[in-house]
Structures are given as C-alpha cells and as structure tokens.
TIVO-2410 file (N, C-alpha, C; in nm, 3 decimals):
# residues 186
REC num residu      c1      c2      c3 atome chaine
REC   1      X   0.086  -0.117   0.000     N      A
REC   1      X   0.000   0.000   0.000    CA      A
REC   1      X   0.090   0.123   0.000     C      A
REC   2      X   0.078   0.203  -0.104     N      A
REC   2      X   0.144   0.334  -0.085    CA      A
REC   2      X   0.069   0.423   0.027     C      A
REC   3      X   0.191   0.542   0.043     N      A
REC   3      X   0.176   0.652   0.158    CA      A
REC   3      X   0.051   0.774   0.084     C      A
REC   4      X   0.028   0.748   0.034     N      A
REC   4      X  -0.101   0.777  -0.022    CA      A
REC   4      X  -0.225   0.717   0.003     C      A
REC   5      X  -0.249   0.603  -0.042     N      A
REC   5      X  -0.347   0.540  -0.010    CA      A
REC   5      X  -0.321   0.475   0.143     C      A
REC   6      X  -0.232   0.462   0.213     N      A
REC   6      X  -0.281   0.432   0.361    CA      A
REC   6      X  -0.317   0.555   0.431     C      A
REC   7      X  -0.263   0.691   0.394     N      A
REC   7      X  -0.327   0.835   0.454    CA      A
REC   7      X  -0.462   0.806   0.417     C      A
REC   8      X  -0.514   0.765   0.273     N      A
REC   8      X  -0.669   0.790   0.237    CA      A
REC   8      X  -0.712   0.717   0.313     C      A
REC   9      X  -0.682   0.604   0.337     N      A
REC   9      X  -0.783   0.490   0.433    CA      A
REC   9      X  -0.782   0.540   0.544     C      A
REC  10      X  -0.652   0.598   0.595     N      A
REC  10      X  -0.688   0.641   0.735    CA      A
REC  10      X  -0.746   0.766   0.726     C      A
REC  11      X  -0.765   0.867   0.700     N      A
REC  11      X  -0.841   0.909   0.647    CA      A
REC  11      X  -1.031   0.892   0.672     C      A
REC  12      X  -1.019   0.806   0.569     N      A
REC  12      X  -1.208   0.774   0.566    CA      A
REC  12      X  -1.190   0.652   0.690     C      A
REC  13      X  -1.103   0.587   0.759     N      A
REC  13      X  -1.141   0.531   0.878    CA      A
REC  13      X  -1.195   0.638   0.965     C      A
REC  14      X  -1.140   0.738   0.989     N      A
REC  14      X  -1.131   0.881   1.058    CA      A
REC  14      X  -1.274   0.912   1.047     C      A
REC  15      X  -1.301   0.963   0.912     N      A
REC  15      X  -1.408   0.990   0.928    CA      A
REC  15      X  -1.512   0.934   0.940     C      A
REC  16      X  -1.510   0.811   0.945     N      A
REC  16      X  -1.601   0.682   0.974    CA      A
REC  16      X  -1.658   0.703   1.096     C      A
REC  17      X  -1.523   0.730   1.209     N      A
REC  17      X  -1.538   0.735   1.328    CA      A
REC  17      X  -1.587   0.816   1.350     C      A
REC  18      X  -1.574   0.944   1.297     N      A
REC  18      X  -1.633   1.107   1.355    CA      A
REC  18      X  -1.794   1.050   1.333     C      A
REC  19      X  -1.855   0.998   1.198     N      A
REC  19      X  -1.954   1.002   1.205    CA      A
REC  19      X  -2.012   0.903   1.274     C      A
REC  20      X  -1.975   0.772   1.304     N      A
REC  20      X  -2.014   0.710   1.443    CA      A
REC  20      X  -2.053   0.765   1.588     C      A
REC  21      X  -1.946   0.824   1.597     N      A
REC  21      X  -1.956   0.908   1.727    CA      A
REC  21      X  -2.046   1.040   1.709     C      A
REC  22      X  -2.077   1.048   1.605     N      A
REC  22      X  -2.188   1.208   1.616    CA      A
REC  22      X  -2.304   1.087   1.625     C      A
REC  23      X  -2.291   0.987   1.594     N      A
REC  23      X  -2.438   0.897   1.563    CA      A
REC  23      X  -2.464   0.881   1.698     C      A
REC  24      X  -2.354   0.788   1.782     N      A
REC  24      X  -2.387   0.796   1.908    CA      A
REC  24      X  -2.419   0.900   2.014     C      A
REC  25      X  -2.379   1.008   1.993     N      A
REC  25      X  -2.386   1.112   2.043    CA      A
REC  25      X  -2.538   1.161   2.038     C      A
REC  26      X  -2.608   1.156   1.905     N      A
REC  26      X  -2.742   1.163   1.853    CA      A
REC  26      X  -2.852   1.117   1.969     C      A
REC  27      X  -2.818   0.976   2.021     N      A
REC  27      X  -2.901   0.916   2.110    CA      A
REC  27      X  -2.872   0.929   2.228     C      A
REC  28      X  -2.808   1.019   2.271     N      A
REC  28      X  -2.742   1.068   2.420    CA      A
REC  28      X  -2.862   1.174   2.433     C      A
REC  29      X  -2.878   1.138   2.578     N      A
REC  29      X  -3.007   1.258   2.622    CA      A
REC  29      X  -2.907   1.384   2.622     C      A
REC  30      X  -2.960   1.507   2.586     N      A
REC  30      X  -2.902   1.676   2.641    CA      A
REC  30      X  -2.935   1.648   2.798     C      A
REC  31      X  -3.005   1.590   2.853     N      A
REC  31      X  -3.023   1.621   2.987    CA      A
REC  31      X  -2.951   1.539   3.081     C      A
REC  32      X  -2.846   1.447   3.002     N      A
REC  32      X  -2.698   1.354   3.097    CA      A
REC  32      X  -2.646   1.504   3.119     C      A
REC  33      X  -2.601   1.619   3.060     N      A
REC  33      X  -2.543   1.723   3.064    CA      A
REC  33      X  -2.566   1.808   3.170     C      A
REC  34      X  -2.519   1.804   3.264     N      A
REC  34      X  -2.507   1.883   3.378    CA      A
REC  34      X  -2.459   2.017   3.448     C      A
REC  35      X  -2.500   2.119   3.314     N      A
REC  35      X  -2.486   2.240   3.266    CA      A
REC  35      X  -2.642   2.329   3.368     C      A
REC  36      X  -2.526   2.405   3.467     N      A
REC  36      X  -2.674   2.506   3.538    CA      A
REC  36      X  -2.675   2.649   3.444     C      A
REC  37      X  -2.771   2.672   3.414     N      A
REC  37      X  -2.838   2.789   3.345    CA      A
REC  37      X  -2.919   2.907   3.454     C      A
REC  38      X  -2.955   3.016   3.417     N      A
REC  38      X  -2.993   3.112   3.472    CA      A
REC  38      X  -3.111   3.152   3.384     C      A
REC  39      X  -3.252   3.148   3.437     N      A
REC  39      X  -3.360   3.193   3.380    CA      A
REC  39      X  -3.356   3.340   3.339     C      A
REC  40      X  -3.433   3.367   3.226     N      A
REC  40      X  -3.503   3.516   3.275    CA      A
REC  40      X  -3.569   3.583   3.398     C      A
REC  41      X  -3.527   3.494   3.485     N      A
REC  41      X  -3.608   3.583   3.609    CA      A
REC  41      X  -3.472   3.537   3.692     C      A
REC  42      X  -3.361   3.489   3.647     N      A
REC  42      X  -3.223   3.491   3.734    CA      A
REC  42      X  -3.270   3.369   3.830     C      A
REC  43      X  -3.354   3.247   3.808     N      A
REC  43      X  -3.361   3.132   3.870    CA      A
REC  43      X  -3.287   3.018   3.832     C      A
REC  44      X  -3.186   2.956   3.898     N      A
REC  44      X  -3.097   2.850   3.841    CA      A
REC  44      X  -3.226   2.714   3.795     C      A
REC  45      X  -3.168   2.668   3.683     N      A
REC  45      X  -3.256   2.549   3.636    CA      A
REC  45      X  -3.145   2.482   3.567     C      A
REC  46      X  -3.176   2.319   3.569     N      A
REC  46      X  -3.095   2.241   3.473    CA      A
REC  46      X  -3.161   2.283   3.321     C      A
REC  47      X  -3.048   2.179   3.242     N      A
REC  47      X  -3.137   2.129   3.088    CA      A
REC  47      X  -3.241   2.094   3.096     C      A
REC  48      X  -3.283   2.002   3.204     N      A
REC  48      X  -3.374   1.921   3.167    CA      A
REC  48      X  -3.498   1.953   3.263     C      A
REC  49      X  -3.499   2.089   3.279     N      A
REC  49      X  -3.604   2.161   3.299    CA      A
REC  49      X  -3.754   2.128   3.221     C      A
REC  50      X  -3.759   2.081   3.154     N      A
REC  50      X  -3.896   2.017   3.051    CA      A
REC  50      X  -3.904   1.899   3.078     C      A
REC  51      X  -3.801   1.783   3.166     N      A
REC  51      X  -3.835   1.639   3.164    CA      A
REC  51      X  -3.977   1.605   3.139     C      A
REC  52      X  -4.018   1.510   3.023     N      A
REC  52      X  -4.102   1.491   3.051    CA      A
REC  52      X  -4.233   1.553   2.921     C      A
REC  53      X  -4.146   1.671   2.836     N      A
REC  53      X  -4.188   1.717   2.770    CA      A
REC  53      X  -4.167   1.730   2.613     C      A
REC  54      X  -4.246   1.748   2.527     N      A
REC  54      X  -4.141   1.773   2.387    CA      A
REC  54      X  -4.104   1.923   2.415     C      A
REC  55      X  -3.974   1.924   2.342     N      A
REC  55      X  -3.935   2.007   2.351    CA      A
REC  55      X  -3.851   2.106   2.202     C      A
REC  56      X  -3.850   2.235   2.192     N      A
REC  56      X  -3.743   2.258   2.101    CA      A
REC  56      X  -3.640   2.356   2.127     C      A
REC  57      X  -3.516   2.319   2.149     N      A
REC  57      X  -3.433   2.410   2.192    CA      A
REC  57      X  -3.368   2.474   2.063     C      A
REC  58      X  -3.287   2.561   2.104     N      A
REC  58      X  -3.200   2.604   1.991    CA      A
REC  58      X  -3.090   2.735   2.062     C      A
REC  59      X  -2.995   2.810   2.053     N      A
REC  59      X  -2.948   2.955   2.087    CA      A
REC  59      X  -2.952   3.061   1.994     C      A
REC  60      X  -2.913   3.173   2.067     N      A
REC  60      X  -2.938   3.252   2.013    CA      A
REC  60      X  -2.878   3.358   2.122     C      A
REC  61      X  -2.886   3.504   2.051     N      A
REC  61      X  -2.845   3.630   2.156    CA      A
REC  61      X  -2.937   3.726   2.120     C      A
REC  62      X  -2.938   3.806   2.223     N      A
REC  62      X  -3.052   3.924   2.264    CA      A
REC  62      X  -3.024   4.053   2.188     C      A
REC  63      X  -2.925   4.037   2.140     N      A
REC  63      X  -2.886   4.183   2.075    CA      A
REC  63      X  -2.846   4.143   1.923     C      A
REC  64      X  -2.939   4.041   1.890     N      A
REC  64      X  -2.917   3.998   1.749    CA      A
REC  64      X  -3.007   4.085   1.676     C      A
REC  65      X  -2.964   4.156   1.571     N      A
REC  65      X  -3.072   4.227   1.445    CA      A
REC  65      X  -3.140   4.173   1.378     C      A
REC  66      X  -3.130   4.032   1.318     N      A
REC  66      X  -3.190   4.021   1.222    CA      A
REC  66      X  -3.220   3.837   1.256     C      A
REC  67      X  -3.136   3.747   1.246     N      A
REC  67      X  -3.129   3.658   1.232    CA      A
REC  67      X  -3.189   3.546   1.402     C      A
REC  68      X  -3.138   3.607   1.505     N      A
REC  68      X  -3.257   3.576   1.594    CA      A
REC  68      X  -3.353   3.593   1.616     C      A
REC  69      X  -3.381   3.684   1.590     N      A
REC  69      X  -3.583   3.699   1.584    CA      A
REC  69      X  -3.605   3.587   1.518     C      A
REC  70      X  -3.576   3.575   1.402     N      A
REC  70      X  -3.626   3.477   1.294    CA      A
REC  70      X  -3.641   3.393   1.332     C      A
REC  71      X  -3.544   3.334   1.398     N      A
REC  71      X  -3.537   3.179   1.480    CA      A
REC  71      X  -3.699   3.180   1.574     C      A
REC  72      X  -3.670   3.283   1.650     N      A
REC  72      X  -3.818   3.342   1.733    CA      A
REC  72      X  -3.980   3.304   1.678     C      A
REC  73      X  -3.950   3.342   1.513     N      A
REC  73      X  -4.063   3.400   1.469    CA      A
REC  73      X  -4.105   3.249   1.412     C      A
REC  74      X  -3.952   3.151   1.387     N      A
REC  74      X  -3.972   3.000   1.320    CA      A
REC  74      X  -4.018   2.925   1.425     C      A
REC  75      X  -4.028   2.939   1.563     N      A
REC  75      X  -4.050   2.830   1.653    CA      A
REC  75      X  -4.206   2.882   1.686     C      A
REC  76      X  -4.267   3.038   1.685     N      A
REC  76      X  -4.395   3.080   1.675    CA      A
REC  76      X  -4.494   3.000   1.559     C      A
REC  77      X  -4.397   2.977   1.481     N      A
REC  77      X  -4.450   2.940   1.284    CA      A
REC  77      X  -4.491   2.774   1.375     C      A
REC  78      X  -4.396   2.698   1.409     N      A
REC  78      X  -4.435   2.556   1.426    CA      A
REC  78      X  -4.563   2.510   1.566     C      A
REC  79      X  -4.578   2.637   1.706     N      A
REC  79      X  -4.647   2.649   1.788    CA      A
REC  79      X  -4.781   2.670   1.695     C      A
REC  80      X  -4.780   2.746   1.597     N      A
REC  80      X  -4.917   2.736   1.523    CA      A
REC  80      X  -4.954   2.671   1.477     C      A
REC  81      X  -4.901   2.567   1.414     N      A
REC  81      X  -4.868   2.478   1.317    CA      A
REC  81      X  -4.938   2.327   1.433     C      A
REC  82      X  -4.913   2.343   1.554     N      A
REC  82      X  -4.984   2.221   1.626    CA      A
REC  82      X  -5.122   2.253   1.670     C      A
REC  83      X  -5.184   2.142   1.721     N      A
REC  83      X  -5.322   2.130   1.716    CA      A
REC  83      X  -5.325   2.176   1.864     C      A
REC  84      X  -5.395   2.276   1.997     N      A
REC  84      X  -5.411   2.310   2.111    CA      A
REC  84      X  -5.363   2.213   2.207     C      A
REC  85      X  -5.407   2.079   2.181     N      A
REC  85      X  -5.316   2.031   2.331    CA      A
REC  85      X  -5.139   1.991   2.318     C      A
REC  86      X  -5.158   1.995   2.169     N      A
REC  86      X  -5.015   1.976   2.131    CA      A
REC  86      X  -4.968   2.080   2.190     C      A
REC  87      X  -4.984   2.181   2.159     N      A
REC  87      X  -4.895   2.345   2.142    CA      A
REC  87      X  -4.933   2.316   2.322     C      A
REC  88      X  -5.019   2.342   2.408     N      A
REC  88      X  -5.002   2.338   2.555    CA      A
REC  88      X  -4.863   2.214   2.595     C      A
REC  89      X  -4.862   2.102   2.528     N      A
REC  89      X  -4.739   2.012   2.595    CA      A
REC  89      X  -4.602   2.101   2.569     C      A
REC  90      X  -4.559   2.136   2.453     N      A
REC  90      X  -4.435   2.219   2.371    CA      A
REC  90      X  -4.398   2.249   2.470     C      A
REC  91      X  -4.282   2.308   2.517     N      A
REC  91      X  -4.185   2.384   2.571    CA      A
REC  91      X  -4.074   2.412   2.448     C      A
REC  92      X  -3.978   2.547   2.509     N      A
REC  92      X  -3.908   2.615   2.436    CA      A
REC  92      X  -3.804   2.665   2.495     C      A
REC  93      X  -3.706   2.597   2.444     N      A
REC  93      X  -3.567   2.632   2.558    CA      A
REC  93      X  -3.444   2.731   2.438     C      A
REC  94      X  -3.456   2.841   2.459     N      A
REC  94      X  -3.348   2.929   2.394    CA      A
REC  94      X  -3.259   2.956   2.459     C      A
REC  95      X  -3.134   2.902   2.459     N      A
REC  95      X  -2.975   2.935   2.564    CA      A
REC  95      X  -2.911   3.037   2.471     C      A
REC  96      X  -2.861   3.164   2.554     N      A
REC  96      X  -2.793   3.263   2.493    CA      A
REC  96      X  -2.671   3.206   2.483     C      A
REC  97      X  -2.599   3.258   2.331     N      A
REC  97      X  -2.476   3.239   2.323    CA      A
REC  97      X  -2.392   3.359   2.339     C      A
REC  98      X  -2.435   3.463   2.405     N      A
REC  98      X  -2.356   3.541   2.435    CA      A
REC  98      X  -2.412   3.582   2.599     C      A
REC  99      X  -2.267   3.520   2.705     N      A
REC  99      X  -2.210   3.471   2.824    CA      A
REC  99      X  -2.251   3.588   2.893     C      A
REC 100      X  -2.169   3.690   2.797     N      A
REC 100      X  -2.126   3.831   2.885    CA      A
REC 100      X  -2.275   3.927   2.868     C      A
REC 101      X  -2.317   3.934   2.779     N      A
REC 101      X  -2.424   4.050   2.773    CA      A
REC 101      X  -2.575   3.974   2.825     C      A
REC 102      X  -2.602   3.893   2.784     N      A
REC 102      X  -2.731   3.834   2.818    CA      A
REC 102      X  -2.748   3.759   2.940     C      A
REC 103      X  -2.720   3.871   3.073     N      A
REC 103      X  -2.756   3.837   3.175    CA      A
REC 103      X  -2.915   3.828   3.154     C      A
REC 104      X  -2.962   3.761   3.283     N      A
REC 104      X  -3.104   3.749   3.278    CA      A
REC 104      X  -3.204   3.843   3.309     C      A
REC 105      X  -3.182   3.969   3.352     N      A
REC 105      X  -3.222   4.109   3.334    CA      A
REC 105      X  -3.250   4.159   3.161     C      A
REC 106      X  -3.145   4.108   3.109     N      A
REC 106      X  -3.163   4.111   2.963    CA      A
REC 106      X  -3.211   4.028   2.899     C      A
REC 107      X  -3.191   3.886   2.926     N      A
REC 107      X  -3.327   3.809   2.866    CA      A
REC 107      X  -3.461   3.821   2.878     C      A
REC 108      X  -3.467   3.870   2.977     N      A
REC 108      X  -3.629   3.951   3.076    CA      A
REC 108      X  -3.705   4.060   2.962     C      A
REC 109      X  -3.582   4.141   2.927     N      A
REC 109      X  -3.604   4.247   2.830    CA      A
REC 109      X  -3.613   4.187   2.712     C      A
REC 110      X  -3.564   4.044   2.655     N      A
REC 110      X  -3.603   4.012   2.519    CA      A
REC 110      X  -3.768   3.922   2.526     C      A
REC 111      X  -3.767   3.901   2.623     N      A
REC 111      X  -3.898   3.797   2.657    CA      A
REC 111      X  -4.007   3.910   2.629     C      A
REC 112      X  -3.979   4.055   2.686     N      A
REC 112      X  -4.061   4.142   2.702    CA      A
REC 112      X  -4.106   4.175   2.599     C      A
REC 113      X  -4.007   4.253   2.513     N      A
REC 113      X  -4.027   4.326   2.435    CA      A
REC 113      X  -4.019   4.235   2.294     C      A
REC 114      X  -4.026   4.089   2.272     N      A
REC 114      X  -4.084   3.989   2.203    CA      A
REC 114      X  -4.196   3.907   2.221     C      A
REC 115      X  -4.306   3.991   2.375     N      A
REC 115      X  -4.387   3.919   2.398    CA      A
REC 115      X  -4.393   3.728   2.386     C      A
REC 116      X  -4.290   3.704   2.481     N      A
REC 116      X  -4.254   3.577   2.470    CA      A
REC 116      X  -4.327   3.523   2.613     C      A
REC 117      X  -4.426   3.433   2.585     N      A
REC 117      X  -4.471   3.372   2.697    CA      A
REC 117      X  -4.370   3.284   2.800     C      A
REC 118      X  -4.359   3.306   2.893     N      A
REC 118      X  -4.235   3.245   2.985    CA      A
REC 118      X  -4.311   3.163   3.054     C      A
REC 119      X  -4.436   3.078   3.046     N      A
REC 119      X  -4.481   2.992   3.073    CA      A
REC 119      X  -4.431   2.851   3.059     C      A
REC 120      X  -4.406   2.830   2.910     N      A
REC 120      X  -4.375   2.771   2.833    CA      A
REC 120      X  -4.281   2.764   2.779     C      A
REC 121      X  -4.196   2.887   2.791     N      A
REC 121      X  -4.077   2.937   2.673    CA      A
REC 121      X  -3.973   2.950   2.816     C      A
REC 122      X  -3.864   2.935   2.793     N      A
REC 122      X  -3.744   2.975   2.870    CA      A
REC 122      X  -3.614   3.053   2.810     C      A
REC 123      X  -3.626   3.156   2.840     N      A
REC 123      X  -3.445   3.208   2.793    CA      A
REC 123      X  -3.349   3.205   2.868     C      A
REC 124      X  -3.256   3.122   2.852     N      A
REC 124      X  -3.121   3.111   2.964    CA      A
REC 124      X  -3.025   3.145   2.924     C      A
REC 125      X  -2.936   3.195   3.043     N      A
REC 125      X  -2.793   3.243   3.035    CA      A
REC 125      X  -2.703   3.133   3.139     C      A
REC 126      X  -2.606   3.111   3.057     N      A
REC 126      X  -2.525   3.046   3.113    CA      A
REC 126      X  -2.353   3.072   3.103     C      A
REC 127      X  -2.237   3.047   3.162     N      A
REC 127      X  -2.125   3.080   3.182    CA      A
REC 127      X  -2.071   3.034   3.017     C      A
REC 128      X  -1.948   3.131   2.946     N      A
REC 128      X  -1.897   3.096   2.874    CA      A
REC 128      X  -1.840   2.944   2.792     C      A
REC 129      X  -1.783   2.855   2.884     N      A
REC 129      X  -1.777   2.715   2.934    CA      A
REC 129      X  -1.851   2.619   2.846     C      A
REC 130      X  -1.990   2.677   2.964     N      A
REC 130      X  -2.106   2.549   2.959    CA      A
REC 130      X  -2.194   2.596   2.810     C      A
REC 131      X  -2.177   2.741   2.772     N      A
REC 131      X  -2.188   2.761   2.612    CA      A
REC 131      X  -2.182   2.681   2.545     C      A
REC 132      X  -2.051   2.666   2.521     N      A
REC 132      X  -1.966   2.609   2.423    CA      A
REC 132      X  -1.980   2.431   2.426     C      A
REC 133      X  -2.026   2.388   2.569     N      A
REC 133      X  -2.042   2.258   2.603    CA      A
REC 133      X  -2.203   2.222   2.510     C      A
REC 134      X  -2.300   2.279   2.558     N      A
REC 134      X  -2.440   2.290   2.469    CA      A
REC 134      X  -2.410   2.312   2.369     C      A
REC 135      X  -2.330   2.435   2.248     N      A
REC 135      X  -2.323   2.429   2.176    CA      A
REC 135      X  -2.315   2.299   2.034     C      A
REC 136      X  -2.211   2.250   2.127     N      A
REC 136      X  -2.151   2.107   2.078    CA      A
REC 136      X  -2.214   2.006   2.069     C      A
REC 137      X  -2.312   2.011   2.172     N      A
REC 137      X  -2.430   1.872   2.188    CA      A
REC 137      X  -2.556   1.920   2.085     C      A
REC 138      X  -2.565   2.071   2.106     N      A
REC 138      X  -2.649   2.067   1.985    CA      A
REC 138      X  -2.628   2.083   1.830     C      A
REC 139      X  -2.485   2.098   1.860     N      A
REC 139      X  -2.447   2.112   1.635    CA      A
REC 139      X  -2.444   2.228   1.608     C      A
REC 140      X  -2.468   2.327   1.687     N      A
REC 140      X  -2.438   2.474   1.700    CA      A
REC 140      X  -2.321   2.509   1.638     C      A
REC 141      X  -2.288   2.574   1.575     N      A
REC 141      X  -2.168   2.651   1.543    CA      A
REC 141      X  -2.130   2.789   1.524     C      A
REC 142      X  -2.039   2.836   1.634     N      A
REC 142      X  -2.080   2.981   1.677    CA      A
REC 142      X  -1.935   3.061   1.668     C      A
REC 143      X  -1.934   3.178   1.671     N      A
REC 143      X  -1.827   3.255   1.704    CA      A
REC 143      X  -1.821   3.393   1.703     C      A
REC 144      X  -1.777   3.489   1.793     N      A
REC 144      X  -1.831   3.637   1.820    CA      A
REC 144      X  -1.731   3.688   1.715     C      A
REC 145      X  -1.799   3.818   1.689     N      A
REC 145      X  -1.731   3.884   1.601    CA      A
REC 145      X  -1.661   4.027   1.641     C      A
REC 146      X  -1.598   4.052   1.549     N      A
REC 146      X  -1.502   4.217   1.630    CA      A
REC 146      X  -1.586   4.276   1.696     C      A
REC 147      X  -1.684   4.331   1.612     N      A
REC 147      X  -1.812   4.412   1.654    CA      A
REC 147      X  -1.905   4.358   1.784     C      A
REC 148      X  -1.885   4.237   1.867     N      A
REC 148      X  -1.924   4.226   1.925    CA      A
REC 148      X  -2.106   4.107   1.929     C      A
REC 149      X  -2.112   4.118   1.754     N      A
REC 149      X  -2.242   4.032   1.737    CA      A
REC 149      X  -2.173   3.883   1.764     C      A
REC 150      X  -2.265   3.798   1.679     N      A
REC 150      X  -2.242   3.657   1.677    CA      A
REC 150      X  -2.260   3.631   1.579     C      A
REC 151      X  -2.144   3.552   1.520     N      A
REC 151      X  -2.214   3.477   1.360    CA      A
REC 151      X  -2.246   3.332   1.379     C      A
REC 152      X  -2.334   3.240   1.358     N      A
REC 152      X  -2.373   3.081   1.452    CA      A
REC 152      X  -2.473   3.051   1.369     C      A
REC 153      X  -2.465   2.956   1.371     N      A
REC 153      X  -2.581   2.836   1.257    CA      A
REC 153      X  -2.742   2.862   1.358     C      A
REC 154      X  -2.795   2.832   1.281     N      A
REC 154      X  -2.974   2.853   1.339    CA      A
REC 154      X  -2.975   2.717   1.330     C      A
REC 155      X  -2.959   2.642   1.399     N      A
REC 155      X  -3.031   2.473   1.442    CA      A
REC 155      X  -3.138   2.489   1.587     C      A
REC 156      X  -3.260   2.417   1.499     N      A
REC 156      X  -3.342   2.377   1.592    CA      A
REC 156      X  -3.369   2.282   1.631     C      A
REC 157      X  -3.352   2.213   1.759     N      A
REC 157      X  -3.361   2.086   1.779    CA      A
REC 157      X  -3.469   2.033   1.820     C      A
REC 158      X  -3.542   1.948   1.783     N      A
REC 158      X  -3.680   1.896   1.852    CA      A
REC 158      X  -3.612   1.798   1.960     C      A
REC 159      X  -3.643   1.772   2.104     N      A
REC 159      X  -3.611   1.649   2.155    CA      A
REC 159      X  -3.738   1.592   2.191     C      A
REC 160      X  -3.748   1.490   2.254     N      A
REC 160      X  -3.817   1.423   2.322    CA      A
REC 160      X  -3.846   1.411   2.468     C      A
REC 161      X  -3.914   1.348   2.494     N      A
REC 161      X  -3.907   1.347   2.636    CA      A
REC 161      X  -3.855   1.344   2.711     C      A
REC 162      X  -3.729   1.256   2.687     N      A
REC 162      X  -3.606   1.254   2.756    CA      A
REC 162      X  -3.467   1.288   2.730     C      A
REC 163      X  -3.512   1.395   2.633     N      A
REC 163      X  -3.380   1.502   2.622    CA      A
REC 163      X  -3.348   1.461   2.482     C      A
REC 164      X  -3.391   1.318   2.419     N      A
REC 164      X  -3.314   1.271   2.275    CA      A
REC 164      X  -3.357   1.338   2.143     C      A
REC 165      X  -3.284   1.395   2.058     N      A
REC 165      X  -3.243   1.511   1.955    CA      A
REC 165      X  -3.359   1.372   1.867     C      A
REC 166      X  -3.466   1.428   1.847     N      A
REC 166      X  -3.532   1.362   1.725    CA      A
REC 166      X  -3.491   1.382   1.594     C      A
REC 167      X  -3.486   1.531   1.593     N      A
REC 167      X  -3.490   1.612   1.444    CA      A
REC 167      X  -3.437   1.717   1.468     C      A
REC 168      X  -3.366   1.761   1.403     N      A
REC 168      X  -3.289   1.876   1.396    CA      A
REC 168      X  -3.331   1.983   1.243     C      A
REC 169      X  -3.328   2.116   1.297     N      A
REC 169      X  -3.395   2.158   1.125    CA      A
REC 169      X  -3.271   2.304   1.124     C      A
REC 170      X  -3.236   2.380   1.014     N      A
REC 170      X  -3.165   2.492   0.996    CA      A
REC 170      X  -3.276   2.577   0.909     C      A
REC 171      X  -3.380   2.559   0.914     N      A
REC 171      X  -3.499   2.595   0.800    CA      A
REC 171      X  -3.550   2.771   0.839     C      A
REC 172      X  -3.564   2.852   0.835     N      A
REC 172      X  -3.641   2.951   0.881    CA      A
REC 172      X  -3.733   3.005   0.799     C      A
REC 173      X  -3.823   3.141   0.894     N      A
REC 173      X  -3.917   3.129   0.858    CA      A
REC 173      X  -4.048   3.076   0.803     C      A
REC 174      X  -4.069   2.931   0.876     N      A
REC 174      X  -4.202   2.851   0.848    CA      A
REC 174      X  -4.149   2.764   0.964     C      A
REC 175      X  -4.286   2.653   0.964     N      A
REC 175      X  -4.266   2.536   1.045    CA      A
REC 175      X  -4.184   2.429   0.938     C      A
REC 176      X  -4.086   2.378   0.972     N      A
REC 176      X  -4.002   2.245   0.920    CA      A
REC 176      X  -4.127   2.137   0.917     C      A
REC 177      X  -4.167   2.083   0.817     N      A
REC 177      X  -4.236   1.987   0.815    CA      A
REC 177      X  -4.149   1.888   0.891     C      A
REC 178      X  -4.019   1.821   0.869     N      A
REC 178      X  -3.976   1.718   1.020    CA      A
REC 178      X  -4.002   1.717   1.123     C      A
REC 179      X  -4.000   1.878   1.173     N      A
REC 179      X  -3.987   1.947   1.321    CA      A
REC 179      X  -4.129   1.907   1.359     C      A
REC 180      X  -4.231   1.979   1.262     N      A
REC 180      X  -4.350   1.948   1.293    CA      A
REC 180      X  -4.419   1.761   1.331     C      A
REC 181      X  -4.381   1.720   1.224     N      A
REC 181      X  -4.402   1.561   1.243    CA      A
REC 181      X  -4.322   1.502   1.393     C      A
REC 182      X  -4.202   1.519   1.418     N      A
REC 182      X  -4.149   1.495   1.544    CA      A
REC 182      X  -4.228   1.534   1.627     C      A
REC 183      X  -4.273   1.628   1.635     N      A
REC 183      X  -4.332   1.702   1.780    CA      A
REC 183      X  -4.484   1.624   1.776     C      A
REC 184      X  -4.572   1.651   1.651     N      A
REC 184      X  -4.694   1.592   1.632    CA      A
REC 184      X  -4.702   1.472   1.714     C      A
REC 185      X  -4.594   1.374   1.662     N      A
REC 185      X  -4.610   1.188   1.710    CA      A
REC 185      X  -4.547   1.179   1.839     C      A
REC 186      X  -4.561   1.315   1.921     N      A
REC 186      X  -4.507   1.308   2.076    CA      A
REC 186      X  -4.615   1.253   2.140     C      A
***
C-alpha cells in the first residue's frame, strides 16, 4: 500500500469514526449534561427543565438584528402549526450564546419586548464554558465577532421526552415539516 493510499484509508477510517460518534452522540439525552443555566427571572434550572416534555431548543443572543428573531418567529411558525393540546405540551428552551451580555435582566427584556410567553418558553444564560459545552451537543456553530455580534448556525432541535435530539432543522421562517411531524407523534 502506498503513503497515499494508507493516509486515504486512514483518512475515511477517521471519518467513519467522527460520524459514528456524532451517531452515538445523537441518542445521548441533552439532559446527561449537567450544565446550570440562569432563567429570565435569574432562577438556576438544569437542561432538563422540561423532563417529561417535547421540547425545542435552539441559541441565540438578545442583541441579534436580524437573524434571531427569525429563529423566534420559526419556533412561533411551528407552535401554530400544532393542534391546542399539542402546542399546551411544547416547551421552548433558547440558551444565549452570548455569556457576557445576556444576563437574565436582559433576557427579561427580550422575553418582554418579544412578547414571549415564559410559561412555556425559557431564555437562559449560562457561563462561557457550559456555552460552548451545549453548543456542541447541539451542532451549533458559533463565534463572536469584532463588533461584538455573533455569527452561529440557526439549528433547531426537537427532543423528546427525555432530552433525545429527534430532528434537527436549519430551515427559517415557516414550520419544518420534520420538526413538525417529530413534535406531532409526541
């Protein structure tokens, strides 16, 4: 075997493995993750604050212009999109990805002034760290910019009852027909 083709094999062994391990990773509850968060009302809660519930998480930051709302306005699109006792089970877990500004005084102010029901809906802040730890479990891909915004993938994750990533969507503006079907056959 040339030094060519044993790099390629090792190689696609490599990536064999990466995608094994994202597979396994897939069926790992978010709520083994033992990451404390800070409500909009500055109350410590785990992940798995919804046990028990469907759920759709995703992040985002409070001082986003354009591209978080959207996310906002896509998880409103799929709450409509279910039939009344459906939409009463839903919960909605949005973790800020920005550590430093979106204390929970300021998530308070995005809940507000997005008329976001906090019944149902949760905005959390959590330490730089445990960011980057969620990030990872959810497929997030993030990084601040000079200016201080965030540039980061819009993934929405549907889980299940017990924290497991059903469906994942990057879709905005509408309900994800997956997202929707996941949550529906809860």
């Amino acid at each position: 075997m040339t030094a060519r083709a044993s790099l390629l094999s090792g190689l696609a062994a490599s990536a064999l493995f990466a995608f094994a391990s994202q597979a396994s990773d897939r069926s790992a509850s978010l709520y083994q993750m033992h990451e404390k968060l800070l409500n909009q009302d500055g109350e410590a809660i785990d992940l798995d604050l919804y046990r028990g519930k469907p759920v759709l998480v995703t992040m985002f930051y409070g001082s986003c212009p354009a591209t978080c709302p959207l996310i906002i306005d896509t998880l409103r699109a799929v709450e409509r999109k279910l039939d009344e006792p459906q939409r009463q089970q839903l919960r909605v877990l949005l973790v800020s990805l920005d550590a430093e500004h979106d204390t929970p005084a300021a998530l308070r102010q995005v809940a507000n002034t997005r008329r976001i029901e906090t019944s149902r809906w949760t905005l959390a802040h959590a330490d730089a760290a445990a960011v980057r730890r969620i990030a990872a479990a959810l497929n997030i891909q993030y990084r601040q910019l000079p200016d201080g915004q965030f540039s980061h993938s819009t993934i929405i994750s549907a889980l299940d009852e017990q924290g497991k990533i059903l469906v994942q969507s990057a879709e905005l503006g509408h309900a994800d027909p997956e997202v929707l079907r996941a949550i529906s056959a809860r």
